[in-house]
C-alpha positions in Angstrom: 2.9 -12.9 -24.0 1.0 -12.1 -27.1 1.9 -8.3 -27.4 5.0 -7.7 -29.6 7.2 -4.5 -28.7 8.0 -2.3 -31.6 11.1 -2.9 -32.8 13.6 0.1 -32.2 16.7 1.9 -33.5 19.7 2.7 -31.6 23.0 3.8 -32.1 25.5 1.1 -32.0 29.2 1.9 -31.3 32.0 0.5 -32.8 32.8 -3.3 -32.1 30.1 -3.4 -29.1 30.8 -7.1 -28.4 34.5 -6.2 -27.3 34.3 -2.5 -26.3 31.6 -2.7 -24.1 31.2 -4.6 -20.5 28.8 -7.6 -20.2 26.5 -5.5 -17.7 26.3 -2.7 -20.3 25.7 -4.6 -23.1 22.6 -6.0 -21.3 21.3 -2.7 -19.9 18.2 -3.0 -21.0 18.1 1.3 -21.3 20.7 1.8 -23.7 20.8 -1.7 -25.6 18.1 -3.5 -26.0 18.3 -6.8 -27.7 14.7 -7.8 -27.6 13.3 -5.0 -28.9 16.4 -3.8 -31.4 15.6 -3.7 -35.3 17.2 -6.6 -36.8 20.2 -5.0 -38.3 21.2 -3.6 -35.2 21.1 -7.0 -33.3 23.3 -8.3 -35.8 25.8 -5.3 -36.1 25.9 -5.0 -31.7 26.4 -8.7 -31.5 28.7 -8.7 -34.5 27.5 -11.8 -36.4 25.8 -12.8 -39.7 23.2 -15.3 -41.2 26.4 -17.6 -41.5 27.3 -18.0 -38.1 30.6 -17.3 -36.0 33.3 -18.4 -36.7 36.1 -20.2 -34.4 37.8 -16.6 -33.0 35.1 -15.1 -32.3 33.6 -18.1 -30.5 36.7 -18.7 -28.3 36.8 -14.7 -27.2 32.8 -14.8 -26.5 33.0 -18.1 -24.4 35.5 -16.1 -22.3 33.5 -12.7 -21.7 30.4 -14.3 -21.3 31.3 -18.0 -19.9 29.0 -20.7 -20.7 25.4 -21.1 -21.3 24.8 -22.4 -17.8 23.6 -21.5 -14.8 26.2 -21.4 -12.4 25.5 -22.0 -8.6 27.5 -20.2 -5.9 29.5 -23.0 -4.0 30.9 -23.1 -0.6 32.8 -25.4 1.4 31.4 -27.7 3.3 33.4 -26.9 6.8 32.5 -23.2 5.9 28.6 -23.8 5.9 29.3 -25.6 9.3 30.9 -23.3 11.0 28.4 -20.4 10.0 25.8 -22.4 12.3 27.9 -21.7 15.0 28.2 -17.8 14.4 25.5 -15.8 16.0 24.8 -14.2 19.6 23.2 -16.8 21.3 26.1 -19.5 20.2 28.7 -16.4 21.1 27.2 -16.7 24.8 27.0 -20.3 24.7 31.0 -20.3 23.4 31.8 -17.8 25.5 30.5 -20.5 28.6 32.5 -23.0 27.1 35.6 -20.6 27.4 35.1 -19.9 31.3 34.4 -23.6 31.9 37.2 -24.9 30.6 39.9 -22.4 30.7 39.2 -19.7 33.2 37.3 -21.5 35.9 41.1 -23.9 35.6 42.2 -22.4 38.9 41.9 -22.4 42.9 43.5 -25.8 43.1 40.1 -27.8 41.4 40.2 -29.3 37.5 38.4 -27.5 34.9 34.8 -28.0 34.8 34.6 -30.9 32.1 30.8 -31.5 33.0 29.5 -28.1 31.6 32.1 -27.7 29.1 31.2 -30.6 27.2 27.3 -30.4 27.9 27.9 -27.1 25.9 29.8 -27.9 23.4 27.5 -31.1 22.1 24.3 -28.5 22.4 26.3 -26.4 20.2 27.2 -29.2 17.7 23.8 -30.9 17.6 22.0 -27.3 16.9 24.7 -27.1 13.8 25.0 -30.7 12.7 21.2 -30.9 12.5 20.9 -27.3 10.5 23.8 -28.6 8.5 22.2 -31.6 7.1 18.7 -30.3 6.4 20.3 -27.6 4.2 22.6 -29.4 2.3 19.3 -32.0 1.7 17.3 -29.5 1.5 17.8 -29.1 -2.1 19.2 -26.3 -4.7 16.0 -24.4 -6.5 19.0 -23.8 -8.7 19.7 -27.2 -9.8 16.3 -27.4 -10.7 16.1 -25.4 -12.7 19.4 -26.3 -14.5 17.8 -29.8 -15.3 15.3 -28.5 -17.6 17.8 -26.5 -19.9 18.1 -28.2 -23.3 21.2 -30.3 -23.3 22.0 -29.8 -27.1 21.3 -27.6 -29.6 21.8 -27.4 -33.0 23.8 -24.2 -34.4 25.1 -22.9 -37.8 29.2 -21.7 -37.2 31.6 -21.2 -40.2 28.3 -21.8 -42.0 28.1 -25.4 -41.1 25.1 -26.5 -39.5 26.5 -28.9 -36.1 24.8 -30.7 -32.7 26.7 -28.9 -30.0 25.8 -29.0 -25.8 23.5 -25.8 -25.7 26.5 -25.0 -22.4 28.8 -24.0 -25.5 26.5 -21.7 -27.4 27.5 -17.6 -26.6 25.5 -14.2 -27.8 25.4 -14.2 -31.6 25.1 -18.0 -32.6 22.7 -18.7 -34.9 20.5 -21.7 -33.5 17.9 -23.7 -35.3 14.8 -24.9 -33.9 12.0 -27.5 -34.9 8.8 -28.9 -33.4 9.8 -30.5 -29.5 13.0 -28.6 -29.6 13.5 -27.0 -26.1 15.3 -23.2 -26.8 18.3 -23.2 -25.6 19.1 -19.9 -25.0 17.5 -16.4 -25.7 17.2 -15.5 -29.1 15.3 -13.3 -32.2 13.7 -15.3 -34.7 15.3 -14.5 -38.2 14.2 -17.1 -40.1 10.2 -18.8 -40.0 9.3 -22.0 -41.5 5.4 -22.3 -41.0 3.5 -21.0 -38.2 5.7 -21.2 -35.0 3.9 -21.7 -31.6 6.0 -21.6 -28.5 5.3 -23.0 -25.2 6.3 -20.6 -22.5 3.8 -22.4 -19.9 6.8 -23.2 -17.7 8.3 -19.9 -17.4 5.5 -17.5 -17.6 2.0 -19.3 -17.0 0.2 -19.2 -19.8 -1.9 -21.8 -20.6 -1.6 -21.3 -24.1 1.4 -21.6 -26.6 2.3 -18.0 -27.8 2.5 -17.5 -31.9 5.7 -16.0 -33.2 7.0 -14.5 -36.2 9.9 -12.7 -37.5 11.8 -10.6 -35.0 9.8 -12.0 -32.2 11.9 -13.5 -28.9 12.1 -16.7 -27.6 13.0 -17.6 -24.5 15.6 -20.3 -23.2 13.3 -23.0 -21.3 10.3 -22.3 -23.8 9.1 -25.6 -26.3 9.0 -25.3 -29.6 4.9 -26.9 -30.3 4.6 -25.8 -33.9 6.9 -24.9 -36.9 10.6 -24.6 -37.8 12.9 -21.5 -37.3 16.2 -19.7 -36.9 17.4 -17.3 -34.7 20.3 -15.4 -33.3 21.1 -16.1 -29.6 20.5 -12.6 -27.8 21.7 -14.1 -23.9 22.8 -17.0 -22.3 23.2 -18.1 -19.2 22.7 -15.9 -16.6 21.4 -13.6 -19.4 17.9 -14.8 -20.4 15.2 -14.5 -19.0 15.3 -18.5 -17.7 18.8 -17.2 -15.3 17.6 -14.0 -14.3 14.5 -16.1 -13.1 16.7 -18.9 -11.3 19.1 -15.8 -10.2 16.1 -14.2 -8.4 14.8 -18.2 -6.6 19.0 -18.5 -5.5 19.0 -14.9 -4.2 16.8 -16.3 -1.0 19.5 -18.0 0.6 21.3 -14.4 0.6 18.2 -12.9 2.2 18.1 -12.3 6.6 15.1 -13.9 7.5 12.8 -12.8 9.9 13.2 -15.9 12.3 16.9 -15.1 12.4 16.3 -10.9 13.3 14.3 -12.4 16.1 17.3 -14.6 17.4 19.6 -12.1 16.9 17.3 -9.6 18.8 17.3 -11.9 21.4 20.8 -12.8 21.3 22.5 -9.5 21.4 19.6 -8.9 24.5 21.0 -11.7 26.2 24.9 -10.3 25.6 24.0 -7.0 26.7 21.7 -8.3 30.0 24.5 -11.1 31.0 27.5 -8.5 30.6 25.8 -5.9 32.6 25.4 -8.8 35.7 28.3 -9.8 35.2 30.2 -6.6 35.6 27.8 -5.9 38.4 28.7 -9.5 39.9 32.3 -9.0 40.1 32.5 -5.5 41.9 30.5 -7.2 44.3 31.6 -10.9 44.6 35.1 -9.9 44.7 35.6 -6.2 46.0 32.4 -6.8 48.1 32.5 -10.0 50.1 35.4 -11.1 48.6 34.8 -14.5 47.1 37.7 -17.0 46.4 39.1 -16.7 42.1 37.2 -19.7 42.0 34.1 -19.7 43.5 33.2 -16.3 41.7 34.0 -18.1 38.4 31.3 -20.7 39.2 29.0 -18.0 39.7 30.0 -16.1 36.3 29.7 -19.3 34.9 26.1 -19.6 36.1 25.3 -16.7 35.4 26.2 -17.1 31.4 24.4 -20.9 31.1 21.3 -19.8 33.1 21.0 -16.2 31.4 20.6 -17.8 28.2 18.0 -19.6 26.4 20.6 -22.9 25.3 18.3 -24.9 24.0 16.2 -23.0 21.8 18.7 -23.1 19.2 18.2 -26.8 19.3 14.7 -27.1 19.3 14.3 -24.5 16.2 16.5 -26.6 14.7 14.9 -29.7 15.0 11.4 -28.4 14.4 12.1 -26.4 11.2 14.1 -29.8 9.4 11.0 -31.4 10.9 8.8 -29.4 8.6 11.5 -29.0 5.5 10.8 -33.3 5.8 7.4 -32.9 5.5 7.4 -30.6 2.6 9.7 -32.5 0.7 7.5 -35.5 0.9 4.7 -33.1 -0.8 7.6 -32.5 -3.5 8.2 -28.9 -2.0 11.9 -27.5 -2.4 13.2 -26.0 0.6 16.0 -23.5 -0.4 16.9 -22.4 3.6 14.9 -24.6 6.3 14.0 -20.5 8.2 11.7 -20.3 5.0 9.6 -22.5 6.7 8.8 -20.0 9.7 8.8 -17.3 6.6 5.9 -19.2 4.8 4.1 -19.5 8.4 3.9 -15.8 9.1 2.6 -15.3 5.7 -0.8 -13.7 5.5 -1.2 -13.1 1.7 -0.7 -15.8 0.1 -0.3 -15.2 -4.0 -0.4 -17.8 -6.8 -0.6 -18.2 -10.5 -3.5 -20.4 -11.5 -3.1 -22.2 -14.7 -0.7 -25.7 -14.0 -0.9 -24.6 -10.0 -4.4 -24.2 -9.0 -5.8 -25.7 -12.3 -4.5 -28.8 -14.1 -3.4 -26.6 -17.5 -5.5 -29.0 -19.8 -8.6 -27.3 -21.5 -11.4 -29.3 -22.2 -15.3 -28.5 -23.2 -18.3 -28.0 -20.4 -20.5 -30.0 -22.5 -23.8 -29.1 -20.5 -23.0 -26.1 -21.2 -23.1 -25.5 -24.8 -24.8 -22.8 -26.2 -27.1 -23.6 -29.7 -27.9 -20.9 -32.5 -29.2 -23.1 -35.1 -31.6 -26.7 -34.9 -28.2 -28.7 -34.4 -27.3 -31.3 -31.7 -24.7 -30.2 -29.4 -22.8 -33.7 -30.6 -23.0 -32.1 -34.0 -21.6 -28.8 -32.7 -18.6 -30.2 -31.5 -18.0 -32.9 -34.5 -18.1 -29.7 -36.8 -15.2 -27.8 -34.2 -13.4 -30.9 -34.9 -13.8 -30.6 -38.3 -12.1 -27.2 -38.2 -9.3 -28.3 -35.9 -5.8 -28.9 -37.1 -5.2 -33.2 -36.6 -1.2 -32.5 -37.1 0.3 -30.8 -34.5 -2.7 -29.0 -33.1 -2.3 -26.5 -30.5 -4.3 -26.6 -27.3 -7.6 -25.7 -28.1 -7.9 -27.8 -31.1 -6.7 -30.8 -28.9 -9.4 -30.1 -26.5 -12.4 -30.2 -29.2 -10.9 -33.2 -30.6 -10.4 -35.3 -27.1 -14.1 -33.8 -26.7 -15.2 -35.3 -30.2 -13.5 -38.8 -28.7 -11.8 -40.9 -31.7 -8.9 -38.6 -33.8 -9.0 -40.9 -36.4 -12.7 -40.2 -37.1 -13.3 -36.6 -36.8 -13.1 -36.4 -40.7 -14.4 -40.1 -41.6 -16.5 -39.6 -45.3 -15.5 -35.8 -46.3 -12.5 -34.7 -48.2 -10.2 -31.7 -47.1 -9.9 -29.0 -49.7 -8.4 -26.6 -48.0 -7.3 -25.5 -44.5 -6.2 -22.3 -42.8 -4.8 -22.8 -39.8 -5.4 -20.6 -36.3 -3.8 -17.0 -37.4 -3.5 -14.6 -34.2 -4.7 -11.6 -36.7 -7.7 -13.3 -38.0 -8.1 -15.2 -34.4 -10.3 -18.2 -36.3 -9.0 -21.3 -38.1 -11.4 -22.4 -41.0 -11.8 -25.5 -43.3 -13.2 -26.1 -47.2 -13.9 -29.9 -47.6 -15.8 -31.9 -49.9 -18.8 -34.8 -48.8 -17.6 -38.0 -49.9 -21.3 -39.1 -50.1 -22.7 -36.6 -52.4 -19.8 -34.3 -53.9 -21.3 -31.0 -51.7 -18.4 -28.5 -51.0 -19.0 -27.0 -47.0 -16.7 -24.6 -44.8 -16.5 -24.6 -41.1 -15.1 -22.0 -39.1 -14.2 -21.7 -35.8 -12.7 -19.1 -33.2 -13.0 -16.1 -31.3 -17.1 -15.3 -30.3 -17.3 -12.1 -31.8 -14.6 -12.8 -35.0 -17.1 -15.6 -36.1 -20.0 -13.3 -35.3 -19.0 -11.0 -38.0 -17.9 -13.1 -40.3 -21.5 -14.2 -40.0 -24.3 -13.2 -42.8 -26.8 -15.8 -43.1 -29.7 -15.9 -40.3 -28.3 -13.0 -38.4 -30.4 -11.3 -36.0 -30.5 -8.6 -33.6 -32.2 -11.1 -31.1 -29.1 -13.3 -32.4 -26.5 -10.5 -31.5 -27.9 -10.2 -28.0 -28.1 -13.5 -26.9 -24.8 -14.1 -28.1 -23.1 -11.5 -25.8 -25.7 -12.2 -23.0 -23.7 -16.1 -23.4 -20.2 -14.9 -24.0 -21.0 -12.4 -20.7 -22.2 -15.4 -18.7 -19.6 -17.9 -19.3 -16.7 -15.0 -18.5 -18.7 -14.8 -15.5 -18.0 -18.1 -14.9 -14.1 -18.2 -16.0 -14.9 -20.0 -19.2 -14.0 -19.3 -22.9 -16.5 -18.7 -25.7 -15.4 -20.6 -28.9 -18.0 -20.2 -31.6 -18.7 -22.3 -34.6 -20.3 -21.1 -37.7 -20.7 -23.2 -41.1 -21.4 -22.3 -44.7 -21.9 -24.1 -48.2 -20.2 -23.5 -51.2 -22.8 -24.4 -54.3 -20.0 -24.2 -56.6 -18.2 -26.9 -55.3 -14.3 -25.4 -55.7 -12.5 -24.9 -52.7 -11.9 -20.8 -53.6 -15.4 -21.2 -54.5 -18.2 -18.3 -52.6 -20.1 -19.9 -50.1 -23.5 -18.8 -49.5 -22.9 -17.4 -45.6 -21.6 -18.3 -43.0 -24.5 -18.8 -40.4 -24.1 -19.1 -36.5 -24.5 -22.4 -35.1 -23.0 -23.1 -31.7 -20.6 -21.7 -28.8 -18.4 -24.0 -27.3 -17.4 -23.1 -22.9 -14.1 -23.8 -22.6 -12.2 -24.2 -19.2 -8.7 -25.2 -17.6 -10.1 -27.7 -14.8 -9.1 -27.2 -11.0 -6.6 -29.6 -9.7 -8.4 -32.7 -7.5 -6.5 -31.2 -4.5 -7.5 -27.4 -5.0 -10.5 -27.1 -3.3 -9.1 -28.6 -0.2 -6.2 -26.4 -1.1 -8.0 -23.1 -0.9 -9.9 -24.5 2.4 -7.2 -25.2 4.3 -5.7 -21.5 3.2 -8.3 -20.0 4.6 -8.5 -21.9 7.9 -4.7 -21.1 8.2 -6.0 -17.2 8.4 -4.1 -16.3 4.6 -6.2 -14.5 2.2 -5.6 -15.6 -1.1 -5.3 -14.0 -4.5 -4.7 -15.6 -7.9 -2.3 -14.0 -10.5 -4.2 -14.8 -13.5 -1.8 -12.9 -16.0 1.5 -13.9 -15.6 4.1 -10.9 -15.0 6.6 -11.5 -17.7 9.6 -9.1 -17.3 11.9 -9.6 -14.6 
């Protein structure tokens, strides 16, 4: 998410943290953390550069509980029993009833035989949905295990290690390069250029730059830089638990494997009752059938009118298929997903990290040549312009391209470097030829940023080829990274170069997966048409 919302003004009342609820503080219509001016944040969340101090901690933690998601629990016998709770087990208990209770009459024992061949069907259909669920596994948990398990926070104006579960709306958190974010937050205070991986939450292959006032998101990496900010949401309230919220929410959801069943369940109810009731007027005020030998018949009448074992054999082939998917690492939140996923006919996916293996790297066959330079020379000089330290994800694909990081800059000097700047969209270096003293720049960057930065050897034929190539490698799905290089005859680093002058264009790609193509084959045998989300949807 590169686009930055303009920060607004609101009207704050009085002591917002405890006059208002937790659901209207986060109504995103009238209070707006994300998007607030700075001042506001800090006045609605009642805090300051300093921290909070031990009060307002303690009151906070209560309101708005811990920074942790928090998964419904139920018991154990309660999950059992709800296996047993739908029409076709209410016909099947119902059988058990008659056979053991009512049909206990007309001088003959009850009639163990049925009653117990009904009861273990009944048992085995909810031991065996039972199990699968509870090993099924929690999306939830998942989830949780990814959260940062400390963070480091300024309170009373002391800078402390605390778990990240004890941080509350208002903290002011530090974060450094590795750093996972451990809760939602605006960035007050920026220490270099900070780069944020959000690959995990949203997608993007990419991390996103942020400066002052910008969010971060709990879950996100910190790739690049140092900061501060003031926690916005926790728990539930960032935009990681809204997320896990909406994955837990399936379990809450009818599916449409259990409509069916209940279709066909209250069917059966309604058909069996109607024979029944039928069967009675005539066994006993008709021919008038013995207490007993009508009961058999009822009795009969409610195994036979019922489908008993489909129950089992749902059961047994859905955890069938929940095994199987766990064994390809697939979490199975409610083993009737399975049937879900199976009458699916669209199927949707994000591509970078699912389709594609979210590493960049150069089509070197590819490259595209503006100037009498090797394409190996191309690429050396990308290196060249690349950031060794910390580099972000394009600059470590040029330089795994270039092979040995310890030689991209083997006999020159470095002057001066600017790194990648989103507003400027290039990165450029001044550095000095060990060999001879000759002062050079290199820049590299977006196709049509370099282009006009260009002077020297520009052409109108030049122009055109170059968007004929940046048109054909979009075609394609690949990035244009060009390369252009300049000297600087005066030999100072703020010295004027002589032009910069277009040398190269470097494809870059994210690579499928091994498996995709198989993937995508097997999709389409299975009858689902497929579509690829290629920009992630951020707000949820």
């Amino acid at each position: 998410m590169n686009g930055r919302p303009k920060s607004t003004s609101v009207n704050i009342p009085s002591q917002a943290v405890k006059n208002l609820t937790v659901e209207e503080m986060y109504n995103k219509e009238k209070y707006d953390l994300s998007t607030m001016k700075e001042g506001d944040v800090f006045k609605m969340l009642d805090t300051k550069k300093e921290g909070l101090n031990d009060d307002q901690i303690k009151e906070r933690l209560e309101k708005f509980g811990h920074n942790r998601l928090d998964e419904k629990t139920q018991s154990p016998i309660i999950q059992f029993l709800l296996f047993m709770w739908n029409p076709l087990s209410w016909v099947m208990e119902a059988a058990a009833v008659v056979a053991i209770a009512v049909s206990n009459g007309g001088g003959r024992a009850p009639d163990w035989e049925d009653f117990v061949g009904i009861i273990l069907l009944l048992l085995a259909n909810s031991i065996i949905g039972f199990i699968e669920q509870r090993n099924a596994g929690s999306a939830v948990k998942s989830l949780m295990k990814s959260l940062a398990p400390e963070a480091k926070v300024k309170r009373n104006g002391q800078w402390k290690v605390i778990d990240a579960a004890e941080l509350v709306p208002g903290d002011i958190i530090g974060i450094k390069l590795g750093d996972v974010v451990p809760a939602d937050g605006r960035l007050i205070v920026e220490q270099g250029d900070i780069s944020i991986d959000q690959a995990a939450l949203t997608g993007e292959s990419l991390p996103v730059d942020k400066k002052h006032g910008d969010e971060i998101f709990s879950g996100s990496i910190c790739k690049q830089g140092e900061g501060e900010a003031v926690v916005i949401g926790t728990g539930v309230n960032t935009f990681f638990g809204r997320a896990a919220k909406l994955v837990g929410s399936a379990n809450d959801e009818v599916g449409h494997l259990q409509t069916i069943l209940a279709k066909i369940g209250n069917f059966c109810i309604v058909a069996i009752g109607i024979f029944i009731i039928a069967e009675i007027f005539v066994m006993y005020a008709g021919f008038r059938y013995s207490y007993r030998r009508g009961i058999n018949n009822i009795l009969v009448l409610l195994i036979g009118g019922i489908p008993i074992a489909m129950p089992t054999v749902l059961s047994v082939t859905l955890a069938i298929g929940a095994r199987q998917l766990s064994e390809h690492k697939a979490i199975v939140t409610h083993v009737t997903a399975i049937e879900e996923l199976a009458a699916v006919t669209i199927l949707c996916s994000d591509k970078t990290g699912t389709l594609t293996l979210n590493r960049l790297v150069v089509d070197k066959d590819t490259i595209k040549k503006y100037a009498d330079i090797g394409s190996g020379e191309i690429i050396r000089y990308a290196a060249i312009a690349s950031r060794l330290e910390h580099p972000d994800a394009i600059d470590t694909c040029i330089i795994s391209t270039f092979g040995d990081k310890d030689k991209v800059r083997d006999g020159i000097q470095e002057l001066d470097f600017k790194p990648f700047n989103p507003t400027i969209k290039r990165t450029e270096i001044t550095y000095k030829e060990t060999k001879d003293g000759s002062v050079h720049r290199i820049s590299k960057g977006m196709s049509h940023t370099i282009l006009d930065l260009c002077t020297r050897d520009k052409t109108d034929q030049q122009i055109k080829q170059l968007n004929a190539d940046v048109d054909e490698f979009a075609g394609r799905g690949l990035r244009a990274l060009a390369v252009a290089i300049e000297d600087v005859p005066s030999g100072e680093k703020d010295g004027k170069g002589n032009g910069f002058k277009l040398i190269g264009l470097l494809p870059i790609y994210d690579p499928p997966r091994e498996d995709t193509k198989e993937t995508i084959e097997r999709a389409l045998e299975l009858g689902k048409y497929l579509f690829y989300i290629l920009v992630p949807i951020f707000m949820i």
